[in-house]
gemmi code that builds the backbone of each chain (N, CA, C; Angstrom):
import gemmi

chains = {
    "A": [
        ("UNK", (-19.145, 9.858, 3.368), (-19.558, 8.703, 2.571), (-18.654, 8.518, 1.359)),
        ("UNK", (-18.088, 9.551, 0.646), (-17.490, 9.461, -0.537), (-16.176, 9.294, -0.009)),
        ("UNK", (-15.677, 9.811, 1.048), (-14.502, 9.303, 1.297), (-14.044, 7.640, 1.952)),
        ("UNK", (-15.437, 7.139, 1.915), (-15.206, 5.615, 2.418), (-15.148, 5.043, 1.084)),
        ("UNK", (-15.607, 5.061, -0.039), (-15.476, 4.498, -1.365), (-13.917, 4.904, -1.968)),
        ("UNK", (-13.489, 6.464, -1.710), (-12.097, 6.614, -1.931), (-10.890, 5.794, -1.287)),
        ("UNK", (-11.511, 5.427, -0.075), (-10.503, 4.624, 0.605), (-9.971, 3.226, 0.378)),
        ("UNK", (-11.089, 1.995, -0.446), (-10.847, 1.538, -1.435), (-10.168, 2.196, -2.509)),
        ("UNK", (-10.306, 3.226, -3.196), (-9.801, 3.403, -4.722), (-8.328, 3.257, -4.196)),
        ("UNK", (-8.062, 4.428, -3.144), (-6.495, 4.697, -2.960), (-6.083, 3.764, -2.520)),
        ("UNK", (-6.665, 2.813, -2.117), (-5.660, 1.581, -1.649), (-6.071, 0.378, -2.609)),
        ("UNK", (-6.367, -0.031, -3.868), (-6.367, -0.298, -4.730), (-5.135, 0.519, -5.990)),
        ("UNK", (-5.168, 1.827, -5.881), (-3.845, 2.880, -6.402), (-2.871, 2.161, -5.732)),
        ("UNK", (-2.760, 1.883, -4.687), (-1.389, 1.814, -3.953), (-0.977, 0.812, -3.890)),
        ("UNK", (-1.990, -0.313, -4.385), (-1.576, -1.541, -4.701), (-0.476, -1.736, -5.815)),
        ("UNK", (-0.907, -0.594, -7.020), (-0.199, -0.305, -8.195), (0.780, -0.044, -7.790)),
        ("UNK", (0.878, 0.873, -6.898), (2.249, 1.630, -6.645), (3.174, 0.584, -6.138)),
        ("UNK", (2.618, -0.376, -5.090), (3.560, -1.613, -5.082), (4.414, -1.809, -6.270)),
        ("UNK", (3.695, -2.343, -7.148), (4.439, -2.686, -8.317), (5.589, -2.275, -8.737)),
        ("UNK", (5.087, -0.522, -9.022), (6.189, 0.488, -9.050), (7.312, 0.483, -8.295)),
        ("UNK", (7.068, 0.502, -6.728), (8.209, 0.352, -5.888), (8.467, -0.840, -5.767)),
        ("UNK", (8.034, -1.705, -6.145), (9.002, -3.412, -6.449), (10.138, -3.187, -7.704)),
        ("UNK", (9.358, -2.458, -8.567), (10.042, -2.357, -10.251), (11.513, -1.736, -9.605)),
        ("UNK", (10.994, -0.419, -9.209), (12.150, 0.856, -8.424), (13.424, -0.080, -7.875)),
        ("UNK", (12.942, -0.967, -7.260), (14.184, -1.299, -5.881), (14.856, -2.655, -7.009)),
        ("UNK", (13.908, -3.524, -7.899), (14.978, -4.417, -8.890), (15.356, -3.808, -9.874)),
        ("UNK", (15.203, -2.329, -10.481), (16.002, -1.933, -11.228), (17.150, -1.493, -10.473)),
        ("UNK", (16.869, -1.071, -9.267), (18.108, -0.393, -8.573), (19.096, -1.038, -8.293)),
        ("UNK", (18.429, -2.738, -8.082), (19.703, -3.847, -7.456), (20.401, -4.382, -8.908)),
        ("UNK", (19.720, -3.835, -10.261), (20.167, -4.345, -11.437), (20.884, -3.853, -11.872)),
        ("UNK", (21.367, -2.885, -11.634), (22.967, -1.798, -11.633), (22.404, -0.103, -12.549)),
        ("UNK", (23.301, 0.488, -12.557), (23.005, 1.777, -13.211), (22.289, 1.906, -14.126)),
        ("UNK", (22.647, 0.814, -15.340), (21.820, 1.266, -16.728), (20.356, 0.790, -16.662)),
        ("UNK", (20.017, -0.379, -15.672), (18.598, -0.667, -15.552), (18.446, 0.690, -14.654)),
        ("UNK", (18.503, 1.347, -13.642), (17.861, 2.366, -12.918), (17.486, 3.428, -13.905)),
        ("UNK", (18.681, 3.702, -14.438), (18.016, 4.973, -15.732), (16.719, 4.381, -16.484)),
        ("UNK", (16.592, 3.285, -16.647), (15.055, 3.083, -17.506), (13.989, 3.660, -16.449)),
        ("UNK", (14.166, 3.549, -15.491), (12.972, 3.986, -14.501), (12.739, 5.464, -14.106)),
        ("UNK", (13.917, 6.111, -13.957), (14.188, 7.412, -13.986), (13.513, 8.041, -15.324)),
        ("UNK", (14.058, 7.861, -16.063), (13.490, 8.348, -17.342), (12.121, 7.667, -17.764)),
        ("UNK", (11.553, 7.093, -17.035), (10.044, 6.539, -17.312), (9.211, 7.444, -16.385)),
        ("UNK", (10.091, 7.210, -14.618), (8.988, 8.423, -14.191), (9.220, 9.354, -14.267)),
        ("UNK", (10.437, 10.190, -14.764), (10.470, 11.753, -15.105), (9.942, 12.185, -16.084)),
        ("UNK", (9.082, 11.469, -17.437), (8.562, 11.539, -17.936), (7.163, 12.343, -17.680)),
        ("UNK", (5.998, 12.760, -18.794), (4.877, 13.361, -18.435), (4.147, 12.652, -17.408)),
        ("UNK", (3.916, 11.417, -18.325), (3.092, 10.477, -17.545), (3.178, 9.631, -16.277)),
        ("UNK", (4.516, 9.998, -16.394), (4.891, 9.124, -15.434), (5.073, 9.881, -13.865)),
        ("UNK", (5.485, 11.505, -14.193), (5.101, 12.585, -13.393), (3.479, 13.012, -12.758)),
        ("UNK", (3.107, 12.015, -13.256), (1.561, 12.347, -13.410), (1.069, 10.907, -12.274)),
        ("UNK", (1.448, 10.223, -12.688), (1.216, 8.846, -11.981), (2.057, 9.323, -10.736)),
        ("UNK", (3.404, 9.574, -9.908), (3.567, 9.355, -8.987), (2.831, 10.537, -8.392)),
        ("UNK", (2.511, 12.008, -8.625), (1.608, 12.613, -7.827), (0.367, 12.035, -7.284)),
        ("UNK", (-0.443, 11.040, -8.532), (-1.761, 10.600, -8.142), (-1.578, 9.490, -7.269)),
        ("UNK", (-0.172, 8.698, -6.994), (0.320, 7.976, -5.836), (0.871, 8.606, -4.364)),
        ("UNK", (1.139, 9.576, -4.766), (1.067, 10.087, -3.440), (-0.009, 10.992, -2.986)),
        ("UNK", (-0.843, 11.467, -3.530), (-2.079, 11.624, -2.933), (-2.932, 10.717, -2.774)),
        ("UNK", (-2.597, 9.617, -3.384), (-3.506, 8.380, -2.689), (-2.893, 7.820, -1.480)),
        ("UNK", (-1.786, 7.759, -1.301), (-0.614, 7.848, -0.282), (-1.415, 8.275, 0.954)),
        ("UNK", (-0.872, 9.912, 0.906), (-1.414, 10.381, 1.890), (-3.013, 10.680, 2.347)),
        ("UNK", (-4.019, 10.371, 1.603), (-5.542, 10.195, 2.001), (-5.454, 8.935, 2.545)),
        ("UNK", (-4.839, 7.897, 1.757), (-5.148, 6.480, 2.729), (-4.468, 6.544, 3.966)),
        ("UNK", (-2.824, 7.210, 4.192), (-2.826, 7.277, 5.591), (-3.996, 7.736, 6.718)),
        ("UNK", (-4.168, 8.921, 6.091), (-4.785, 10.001, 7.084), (-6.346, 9.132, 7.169)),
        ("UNK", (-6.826, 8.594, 6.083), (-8.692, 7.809, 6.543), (-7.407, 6.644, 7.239)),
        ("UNK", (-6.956, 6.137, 6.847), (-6.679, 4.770, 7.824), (-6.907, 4.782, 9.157)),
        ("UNK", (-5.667, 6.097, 9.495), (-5.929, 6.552, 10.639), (-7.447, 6.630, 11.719)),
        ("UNK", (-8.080, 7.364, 10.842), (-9.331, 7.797, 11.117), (-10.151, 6.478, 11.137)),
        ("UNK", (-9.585, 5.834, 10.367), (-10.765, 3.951, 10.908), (-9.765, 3.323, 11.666)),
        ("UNK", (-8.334, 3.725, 12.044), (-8.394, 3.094, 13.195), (-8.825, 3.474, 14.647)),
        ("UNK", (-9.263, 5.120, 14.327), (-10.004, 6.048, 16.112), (-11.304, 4.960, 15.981)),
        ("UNK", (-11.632, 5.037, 14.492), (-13.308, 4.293, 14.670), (-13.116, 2.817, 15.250)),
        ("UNK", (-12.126, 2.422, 15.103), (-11.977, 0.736, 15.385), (-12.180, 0.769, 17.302)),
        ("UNK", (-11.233, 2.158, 17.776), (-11.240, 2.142, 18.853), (-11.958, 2.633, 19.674)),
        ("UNK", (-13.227, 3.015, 18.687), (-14.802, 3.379, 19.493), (-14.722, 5.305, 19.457)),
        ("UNK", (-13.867, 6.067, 18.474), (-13.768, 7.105, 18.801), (-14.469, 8.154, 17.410)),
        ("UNK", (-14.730, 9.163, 17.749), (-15.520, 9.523, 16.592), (-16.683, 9.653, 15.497)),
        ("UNK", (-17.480, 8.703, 15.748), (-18.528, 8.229, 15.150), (-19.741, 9.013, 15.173)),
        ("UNK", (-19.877, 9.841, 16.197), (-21.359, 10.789, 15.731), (-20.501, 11.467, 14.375)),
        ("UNK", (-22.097, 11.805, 13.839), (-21.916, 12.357, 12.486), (-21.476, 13.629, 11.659)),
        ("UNK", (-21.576, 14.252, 12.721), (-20.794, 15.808, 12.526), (-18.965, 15.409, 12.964)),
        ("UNK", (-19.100, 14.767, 13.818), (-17.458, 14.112, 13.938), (-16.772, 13.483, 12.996)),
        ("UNK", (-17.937, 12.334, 12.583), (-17.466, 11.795, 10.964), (-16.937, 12.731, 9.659)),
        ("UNK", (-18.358, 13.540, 9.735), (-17.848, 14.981, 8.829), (-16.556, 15.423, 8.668)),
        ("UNK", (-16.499, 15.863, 9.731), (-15.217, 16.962, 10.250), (-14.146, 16.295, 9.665)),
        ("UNK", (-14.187, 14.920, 10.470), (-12.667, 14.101, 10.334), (-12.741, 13.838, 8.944)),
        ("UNK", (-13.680, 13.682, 7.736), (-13.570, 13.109, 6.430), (-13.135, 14.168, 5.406)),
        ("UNK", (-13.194, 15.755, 5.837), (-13.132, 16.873, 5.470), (-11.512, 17.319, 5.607)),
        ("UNK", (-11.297, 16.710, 7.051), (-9.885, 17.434, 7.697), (-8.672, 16.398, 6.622)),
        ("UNK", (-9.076, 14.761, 6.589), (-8.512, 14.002, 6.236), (-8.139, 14.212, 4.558)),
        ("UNK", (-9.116, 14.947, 4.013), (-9.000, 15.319, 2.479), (-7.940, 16.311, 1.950)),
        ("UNK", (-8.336, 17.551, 3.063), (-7.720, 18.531, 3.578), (-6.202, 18.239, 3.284)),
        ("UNK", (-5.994, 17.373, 4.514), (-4.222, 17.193, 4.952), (-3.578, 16.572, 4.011)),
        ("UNK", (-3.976, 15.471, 3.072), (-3.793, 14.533, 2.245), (-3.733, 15.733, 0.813)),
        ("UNK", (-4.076, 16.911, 0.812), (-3.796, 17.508, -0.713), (-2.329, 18.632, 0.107)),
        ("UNK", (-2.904, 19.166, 1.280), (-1.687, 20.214, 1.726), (-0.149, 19.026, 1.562)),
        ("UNK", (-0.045, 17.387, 2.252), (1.092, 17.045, 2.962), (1.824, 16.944, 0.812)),
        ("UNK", (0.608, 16.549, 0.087), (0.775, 16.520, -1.374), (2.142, 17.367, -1.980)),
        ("UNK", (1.085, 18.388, -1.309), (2.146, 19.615, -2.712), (3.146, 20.035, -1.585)),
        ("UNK", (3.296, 20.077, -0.051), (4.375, 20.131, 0.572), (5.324, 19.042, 0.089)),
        ("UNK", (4.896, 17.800, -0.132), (5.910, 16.915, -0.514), (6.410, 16.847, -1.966)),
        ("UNK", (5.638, 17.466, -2.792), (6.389, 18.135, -4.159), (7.177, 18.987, -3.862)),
        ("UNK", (7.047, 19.713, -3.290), (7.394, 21.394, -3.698), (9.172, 20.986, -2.779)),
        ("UNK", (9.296, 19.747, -1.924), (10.327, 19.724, -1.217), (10.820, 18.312, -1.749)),
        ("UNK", (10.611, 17.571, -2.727), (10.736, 16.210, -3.603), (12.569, 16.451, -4.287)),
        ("UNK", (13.369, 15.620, -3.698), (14.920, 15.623, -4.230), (14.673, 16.036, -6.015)),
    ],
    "B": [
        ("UNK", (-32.425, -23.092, 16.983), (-33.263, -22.332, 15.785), (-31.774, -21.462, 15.149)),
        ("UNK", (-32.161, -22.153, 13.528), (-31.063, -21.390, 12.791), (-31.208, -20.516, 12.280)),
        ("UNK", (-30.573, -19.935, 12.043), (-30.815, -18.704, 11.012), (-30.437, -18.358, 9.539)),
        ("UNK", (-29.596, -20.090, 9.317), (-29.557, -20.062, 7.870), (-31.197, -20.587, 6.804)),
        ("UNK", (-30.638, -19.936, 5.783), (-31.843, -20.423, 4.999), (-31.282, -21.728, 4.463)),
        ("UNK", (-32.192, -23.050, 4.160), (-32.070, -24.015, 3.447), (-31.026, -24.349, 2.603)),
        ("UNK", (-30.807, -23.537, 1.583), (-29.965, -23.374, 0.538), (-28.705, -23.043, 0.779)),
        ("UNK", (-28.477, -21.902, 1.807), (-27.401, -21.759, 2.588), (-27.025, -23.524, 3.109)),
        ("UNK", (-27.586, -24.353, 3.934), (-27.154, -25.400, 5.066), (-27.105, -26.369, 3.699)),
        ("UNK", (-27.763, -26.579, 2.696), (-27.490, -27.815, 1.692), (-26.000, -27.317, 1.137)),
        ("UNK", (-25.773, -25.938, 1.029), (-24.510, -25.740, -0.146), (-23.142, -26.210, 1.315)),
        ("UNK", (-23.803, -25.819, 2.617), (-22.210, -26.126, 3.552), (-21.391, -25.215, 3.248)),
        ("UNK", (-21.591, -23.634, 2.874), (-20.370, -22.513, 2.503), (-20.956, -22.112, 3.788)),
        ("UNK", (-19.641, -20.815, 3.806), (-20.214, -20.468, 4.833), (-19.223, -19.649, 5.675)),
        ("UNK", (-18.604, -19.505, 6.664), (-17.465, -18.434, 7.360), (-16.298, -19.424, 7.415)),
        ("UNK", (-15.595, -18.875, 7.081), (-14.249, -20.273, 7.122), (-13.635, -20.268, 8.319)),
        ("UNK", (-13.919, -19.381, 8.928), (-13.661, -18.970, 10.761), (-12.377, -18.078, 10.664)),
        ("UNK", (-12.204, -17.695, 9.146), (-10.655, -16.586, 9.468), (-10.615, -15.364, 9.687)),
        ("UNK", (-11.969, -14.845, 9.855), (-12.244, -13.504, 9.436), (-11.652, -12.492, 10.597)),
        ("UNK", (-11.364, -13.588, 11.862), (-10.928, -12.647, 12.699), (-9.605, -12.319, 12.440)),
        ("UNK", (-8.888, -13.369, 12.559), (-7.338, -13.056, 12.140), (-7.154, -11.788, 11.010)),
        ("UNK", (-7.647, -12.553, 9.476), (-8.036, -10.956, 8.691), (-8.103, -9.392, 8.959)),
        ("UNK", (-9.185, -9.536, 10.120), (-9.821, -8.151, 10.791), (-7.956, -7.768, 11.595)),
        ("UNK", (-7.752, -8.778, 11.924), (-6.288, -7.928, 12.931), (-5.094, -7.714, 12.128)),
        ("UNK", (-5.242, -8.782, 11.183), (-4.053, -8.956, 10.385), (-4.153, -7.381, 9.512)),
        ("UNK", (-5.163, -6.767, 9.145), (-5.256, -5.538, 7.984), (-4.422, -4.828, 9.566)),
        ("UNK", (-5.627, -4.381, 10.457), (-5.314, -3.303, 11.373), (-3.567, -3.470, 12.106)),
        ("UNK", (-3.160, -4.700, 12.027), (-1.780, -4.627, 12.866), (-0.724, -3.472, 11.799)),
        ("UNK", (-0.959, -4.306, 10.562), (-0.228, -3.794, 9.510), (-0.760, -3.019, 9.142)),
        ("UNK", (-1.647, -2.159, 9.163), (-1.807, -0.679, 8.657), (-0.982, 0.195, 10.139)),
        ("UNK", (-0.956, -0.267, 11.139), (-0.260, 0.672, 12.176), (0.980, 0.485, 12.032)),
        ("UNK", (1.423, -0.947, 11.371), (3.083, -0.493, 11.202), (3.135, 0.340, 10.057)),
        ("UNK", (2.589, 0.452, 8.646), (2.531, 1.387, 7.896), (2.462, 2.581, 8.361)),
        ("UNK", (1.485, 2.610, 9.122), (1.823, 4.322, 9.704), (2.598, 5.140, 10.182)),
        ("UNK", (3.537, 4.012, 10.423), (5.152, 4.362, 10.842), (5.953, 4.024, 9.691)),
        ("UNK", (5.783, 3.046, 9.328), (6.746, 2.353, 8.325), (6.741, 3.360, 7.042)),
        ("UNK", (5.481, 4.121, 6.618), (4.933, 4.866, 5.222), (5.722, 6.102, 5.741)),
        ("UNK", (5.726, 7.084, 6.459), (5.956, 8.260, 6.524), (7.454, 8.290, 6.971)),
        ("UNK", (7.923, 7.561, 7.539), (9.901, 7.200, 7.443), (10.197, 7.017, 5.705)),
        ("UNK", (9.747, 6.646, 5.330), (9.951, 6.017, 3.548), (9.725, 7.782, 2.899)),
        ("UNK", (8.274, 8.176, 3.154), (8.131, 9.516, 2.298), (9.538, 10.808, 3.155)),
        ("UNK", (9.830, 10.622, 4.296), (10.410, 11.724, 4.562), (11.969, 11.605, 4.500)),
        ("UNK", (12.064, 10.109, 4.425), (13.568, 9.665, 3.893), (13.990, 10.475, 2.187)),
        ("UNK", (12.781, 9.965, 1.229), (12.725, 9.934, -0.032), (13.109, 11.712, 0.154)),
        ("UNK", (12.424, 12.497, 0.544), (12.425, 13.907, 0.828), (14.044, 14.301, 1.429)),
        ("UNK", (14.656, 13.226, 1.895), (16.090, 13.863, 2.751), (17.191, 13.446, 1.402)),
        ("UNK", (16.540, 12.623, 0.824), (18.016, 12.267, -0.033), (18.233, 13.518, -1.055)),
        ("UNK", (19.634, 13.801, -1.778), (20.051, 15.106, -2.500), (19.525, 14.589, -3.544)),
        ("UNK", (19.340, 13.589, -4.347), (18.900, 13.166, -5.352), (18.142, 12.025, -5.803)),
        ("UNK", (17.640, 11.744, -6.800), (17.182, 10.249, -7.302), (17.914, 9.502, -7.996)),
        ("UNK", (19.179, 9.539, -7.976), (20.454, 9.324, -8.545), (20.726, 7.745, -8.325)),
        ("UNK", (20.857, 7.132, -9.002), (21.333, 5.759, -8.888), (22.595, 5.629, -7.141)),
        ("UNK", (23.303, 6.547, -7.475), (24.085, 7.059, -6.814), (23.628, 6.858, -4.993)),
        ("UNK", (23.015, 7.828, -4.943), (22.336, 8.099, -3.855), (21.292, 7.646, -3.515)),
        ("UNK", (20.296, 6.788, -4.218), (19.411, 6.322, -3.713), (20.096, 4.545, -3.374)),
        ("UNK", (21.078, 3.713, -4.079), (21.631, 2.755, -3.741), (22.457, 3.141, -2.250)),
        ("UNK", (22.673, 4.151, -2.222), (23.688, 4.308, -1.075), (22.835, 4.720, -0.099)),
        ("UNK", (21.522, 4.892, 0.014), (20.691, 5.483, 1.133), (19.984, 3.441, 1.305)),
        ("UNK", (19.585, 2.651, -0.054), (19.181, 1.831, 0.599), (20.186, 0.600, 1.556)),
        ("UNK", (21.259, 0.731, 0.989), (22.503, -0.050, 1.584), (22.970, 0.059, 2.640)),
        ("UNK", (22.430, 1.267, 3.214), (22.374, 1.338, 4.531), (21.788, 0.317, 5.857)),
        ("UNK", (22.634, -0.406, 6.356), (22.024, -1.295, 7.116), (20.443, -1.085, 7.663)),
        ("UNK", (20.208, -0.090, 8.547), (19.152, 0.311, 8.895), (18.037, 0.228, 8.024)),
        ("UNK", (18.560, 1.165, 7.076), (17.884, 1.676, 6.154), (17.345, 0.360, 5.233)),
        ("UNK", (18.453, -0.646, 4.650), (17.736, -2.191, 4.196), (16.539, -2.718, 5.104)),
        ("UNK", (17.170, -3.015, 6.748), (15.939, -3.763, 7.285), (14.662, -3.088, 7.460)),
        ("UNK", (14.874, -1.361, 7.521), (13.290, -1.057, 6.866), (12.172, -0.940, 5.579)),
        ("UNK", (13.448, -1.130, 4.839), (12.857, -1.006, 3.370), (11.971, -2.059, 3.410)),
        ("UNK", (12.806, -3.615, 3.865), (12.453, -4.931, 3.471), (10.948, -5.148, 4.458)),
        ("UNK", (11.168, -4.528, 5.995), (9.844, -4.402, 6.716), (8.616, -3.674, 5.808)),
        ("UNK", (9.018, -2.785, 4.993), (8.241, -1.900, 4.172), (7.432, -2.945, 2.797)),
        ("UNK", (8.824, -3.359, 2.147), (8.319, -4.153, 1.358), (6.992, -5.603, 1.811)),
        ("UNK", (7.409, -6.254, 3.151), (6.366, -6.994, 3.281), (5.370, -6.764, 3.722)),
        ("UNK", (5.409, -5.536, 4.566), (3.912, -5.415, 5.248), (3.531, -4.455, 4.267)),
        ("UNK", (3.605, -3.751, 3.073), (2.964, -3.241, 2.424), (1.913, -4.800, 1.340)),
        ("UNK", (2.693, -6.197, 0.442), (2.537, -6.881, 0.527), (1.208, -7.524, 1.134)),
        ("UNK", (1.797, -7.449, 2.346), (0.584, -8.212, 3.381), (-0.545, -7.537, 3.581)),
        ("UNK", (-0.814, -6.307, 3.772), (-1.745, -4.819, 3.903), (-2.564, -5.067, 2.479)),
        ("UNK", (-1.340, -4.923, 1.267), (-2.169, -5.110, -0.185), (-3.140, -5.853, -0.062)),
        ("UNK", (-2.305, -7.418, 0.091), (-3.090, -8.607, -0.096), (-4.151, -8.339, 0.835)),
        ("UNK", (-4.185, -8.509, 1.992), (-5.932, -8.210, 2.753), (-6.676, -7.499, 2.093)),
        ("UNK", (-6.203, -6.415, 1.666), (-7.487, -5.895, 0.620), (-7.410, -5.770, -0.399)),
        ("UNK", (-7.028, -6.316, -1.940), (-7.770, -6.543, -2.615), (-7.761, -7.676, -2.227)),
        ("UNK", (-7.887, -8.506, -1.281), (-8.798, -9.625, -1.094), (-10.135, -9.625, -0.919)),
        ("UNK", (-10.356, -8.359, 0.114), (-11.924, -8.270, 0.548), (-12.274, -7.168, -0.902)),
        ("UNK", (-11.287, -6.544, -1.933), (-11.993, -5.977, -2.731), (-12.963, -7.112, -4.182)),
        ("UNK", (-11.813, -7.892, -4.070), (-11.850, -9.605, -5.001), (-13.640, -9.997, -4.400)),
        ("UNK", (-13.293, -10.296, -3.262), (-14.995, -10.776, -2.614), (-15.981, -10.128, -3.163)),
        ("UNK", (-15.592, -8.805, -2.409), (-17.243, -7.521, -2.474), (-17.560, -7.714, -3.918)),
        ("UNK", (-16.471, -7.813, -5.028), (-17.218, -7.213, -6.451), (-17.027, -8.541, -7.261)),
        ("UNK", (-16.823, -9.591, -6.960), (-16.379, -10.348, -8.067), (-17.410, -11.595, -7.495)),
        ("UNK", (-18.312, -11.736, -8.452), (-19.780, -12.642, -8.069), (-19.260, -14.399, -8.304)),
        ("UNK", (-18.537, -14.282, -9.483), (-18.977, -15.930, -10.285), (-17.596, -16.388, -9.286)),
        ("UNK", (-17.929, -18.033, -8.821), (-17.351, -18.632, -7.913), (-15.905, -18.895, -8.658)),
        ("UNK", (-15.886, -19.219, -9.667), (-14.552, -19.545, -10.332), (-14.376, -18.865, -10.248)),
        ("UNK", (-14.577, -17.350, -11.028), (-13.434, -15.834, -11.471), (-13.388, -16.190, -10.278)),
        ("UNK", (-13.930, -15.848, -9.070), (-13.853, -15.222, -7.515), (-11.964, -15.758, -7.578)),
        ("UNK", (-12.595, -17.030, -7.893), (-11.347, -18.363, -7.106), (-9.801, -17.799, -7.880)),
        ("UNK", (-10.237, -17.853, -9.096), (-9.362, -17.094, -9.674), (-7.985, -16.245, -9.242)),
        ("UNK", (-9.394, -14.894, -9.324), (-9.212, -13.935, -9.119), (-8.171, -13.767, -7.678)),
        ("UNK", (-8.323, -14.704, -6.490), (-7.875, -14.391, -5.691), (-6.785, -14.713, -5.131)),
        ("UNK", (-6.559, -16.248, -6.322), (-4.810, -17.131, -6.627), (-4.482, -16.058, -6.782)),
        ("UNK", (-4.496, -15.714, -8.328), (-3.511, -14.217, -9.281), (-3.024, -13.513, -7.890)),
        ("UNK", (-4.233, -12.837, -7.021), (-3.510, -11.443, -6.185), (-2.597, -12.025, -4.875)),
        ("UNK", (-3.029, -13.495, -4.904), (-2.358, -13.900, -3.946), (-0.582, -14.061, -4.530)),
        ("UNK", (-0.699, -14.907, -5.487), (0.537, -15.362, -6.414), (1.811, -13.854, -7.021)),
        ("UNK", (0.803, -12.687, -7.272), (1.596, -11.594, -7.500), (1.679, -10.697, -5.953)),
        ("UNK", (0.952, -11.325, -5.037), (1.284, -10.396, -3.689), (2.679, -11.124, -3.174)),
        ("UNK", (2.745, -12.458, -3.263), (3.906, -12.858, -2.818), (5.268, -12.876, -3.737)),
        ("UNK", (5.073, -12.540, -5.179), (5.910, -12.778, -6.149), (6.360, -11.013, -5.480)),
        ("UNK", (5.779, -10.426, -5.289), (6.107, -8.753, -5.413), (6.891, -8.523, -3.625)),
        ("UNK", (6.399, -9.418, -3.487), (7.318, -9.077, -1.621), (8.417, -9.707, -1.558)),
        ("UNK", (8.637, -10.826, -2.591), (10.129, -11.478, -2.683), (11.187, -11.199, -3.411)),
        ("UNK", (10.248, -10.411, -4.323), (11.495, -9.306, -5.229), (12.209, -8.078, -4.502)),
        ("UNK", (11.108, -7.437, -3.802), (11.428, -6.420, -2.905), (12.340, -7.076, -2.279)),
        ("UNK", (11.973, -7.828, -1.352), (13.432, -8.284, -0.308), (14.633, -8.860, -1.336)),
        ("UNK", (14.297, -9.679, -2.217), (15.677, -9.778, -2.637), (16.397, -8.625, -3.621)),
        ("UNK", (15.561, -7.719, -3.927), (16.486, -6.459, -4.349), (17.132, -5.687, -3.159)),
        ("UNK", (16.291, -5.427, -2.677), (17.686, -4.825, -1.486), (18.357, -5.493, -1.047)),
        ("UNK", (18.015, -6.563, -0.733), (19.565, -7.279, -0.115), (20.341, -7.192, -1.307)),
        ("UNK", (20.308, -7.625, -2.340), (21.381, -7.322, -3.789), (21.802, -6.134, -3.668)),
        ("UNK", (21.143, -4.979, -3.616), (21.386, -3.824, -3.442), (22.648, -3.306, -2.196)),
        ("UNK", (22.288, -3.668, -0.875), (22.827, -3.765, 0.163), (24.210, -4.942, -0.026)),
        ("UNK", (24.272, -6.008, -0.496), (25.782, -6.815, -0.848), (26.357, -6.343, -1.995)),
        ("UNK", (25.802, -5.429, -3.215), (26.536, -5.251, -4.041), (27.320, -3.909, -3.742)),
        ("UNK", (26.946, -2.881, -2.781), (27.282, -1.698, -2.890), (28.127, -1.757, -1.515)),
    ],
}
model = gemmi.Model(1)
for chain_id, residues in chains.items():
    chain = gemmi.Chain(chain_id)
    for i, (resn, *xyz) in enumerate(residues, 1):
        res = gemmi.Residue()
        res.name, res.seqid = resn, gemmi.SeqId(i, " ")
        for name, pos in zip(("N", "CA", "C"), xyz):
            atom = gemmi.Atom()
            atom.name, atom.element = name, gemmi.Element(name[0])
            atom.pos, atom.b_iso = gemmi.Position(*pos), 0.0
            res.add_atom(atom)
        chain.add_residue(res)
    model.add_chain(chain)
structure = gemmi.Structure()
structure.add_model(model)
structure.setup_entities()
């Protein structure tokens, strides 16, 4: 249940993150000295802080997406199945997290 | 025998008949995301740096442009479907609603045309 209300939040987050990766790609086409403003905005605290909480919204909204699209296709739905999959989906979405820090250019 | 109430059939609101398209339009584009999202995170993961350098030269990559720009719109299009249905569920008064749903429309398309035209800038300048 709480992960169907998260699934809104993170894809409401990721709406933001649009932004971000719109900002990312016209500073990038705006030559070197606009890219460093962005670099040095997200290498910053906060800004280190914001793209982790984007990619764990990242990867939970993949992994439930997923999981409402088995439900779209009639798969999963008793309630210990729901469980499992809302548990596993939380799960994978914090492990693929800090695998994708810990290996981040 | 209807099943609207009174007030419902005097106001004439009612299903605008798009809801199906909607329903396919989220699900088509969340399955290209599912491809389209995890090429983007494991690309971001292959490049040596975040270097002006190297990240212009990874998007200038032919390939690599026409997925960005696939990335950029169907993320866009994915957005817009939902906070559209998020605009509905929580936002009561008929104006804000109306509002509310120009703005996400007006910055969903302002934000997918920047995307594409930065990489292509990106991709002709480099």
């Amino acid at each position: 249940m709480t992960v169907s209300i998260l699934h809104r939040v993170t894809g409401v987050t990721l709406s933001i993150a649009l932004v971000l990766l719109t900002a990312w790609l016209v500073q990038a086409a705006g030559g070197p000295e606009q890219y460093q403003q962005v670099r040095v905005a997200m290498g910053s605290p906060p800004g280190q802080i914001l793209l982790v909480l984007v990619s764990f919204a990242f990867f939970l909204h993949l992994g439930n997406g997923i999981r409402h699209l088995f439900w779209d296709l009639g798969y999963g739905f008793e309630k210990h199945q729901a469980n499992a999959s809302a548990w596993f989906v939380v799960l994978l979405a914090v492990v693929l997290t800090v695998l994708f820090w810990a290996f981040a250019p | 025998m209807s099943l609207r109430t009174p007030l419902s059939r005097v106001l004439g609101l009612g299903s605008a008949r798009d809801g199906t398209r909607h329903f396919l339009a989220q699900r088509v584009s969340a399955v290209a995301l599912a491809l389209l999202g995890p090429w983007f995170a494991i690309s971001l993961l292959r490049l040596d740096s975040m270097t002006y350098l190297d990240v212009t030269q990874f998007i200038a990559r032919p390939m690599n442009s026409v997925l960005m720009m696939l990335l950029c719109l169907t993320v866009a299009l994915h957005s817009q479907l939902g906070v559209q249905v998020v605009i509905e569920d929580y936002v009561h008064t008929d104006g804000r609603k109306l509002v509310y749903l120009l703005l996400s429309r007006f910055a969903h398309v302002l934000v997918a045309v920047a995307g594409v035209y930065a990489v292509l800038r990106i991709g002709i300048d480099r």
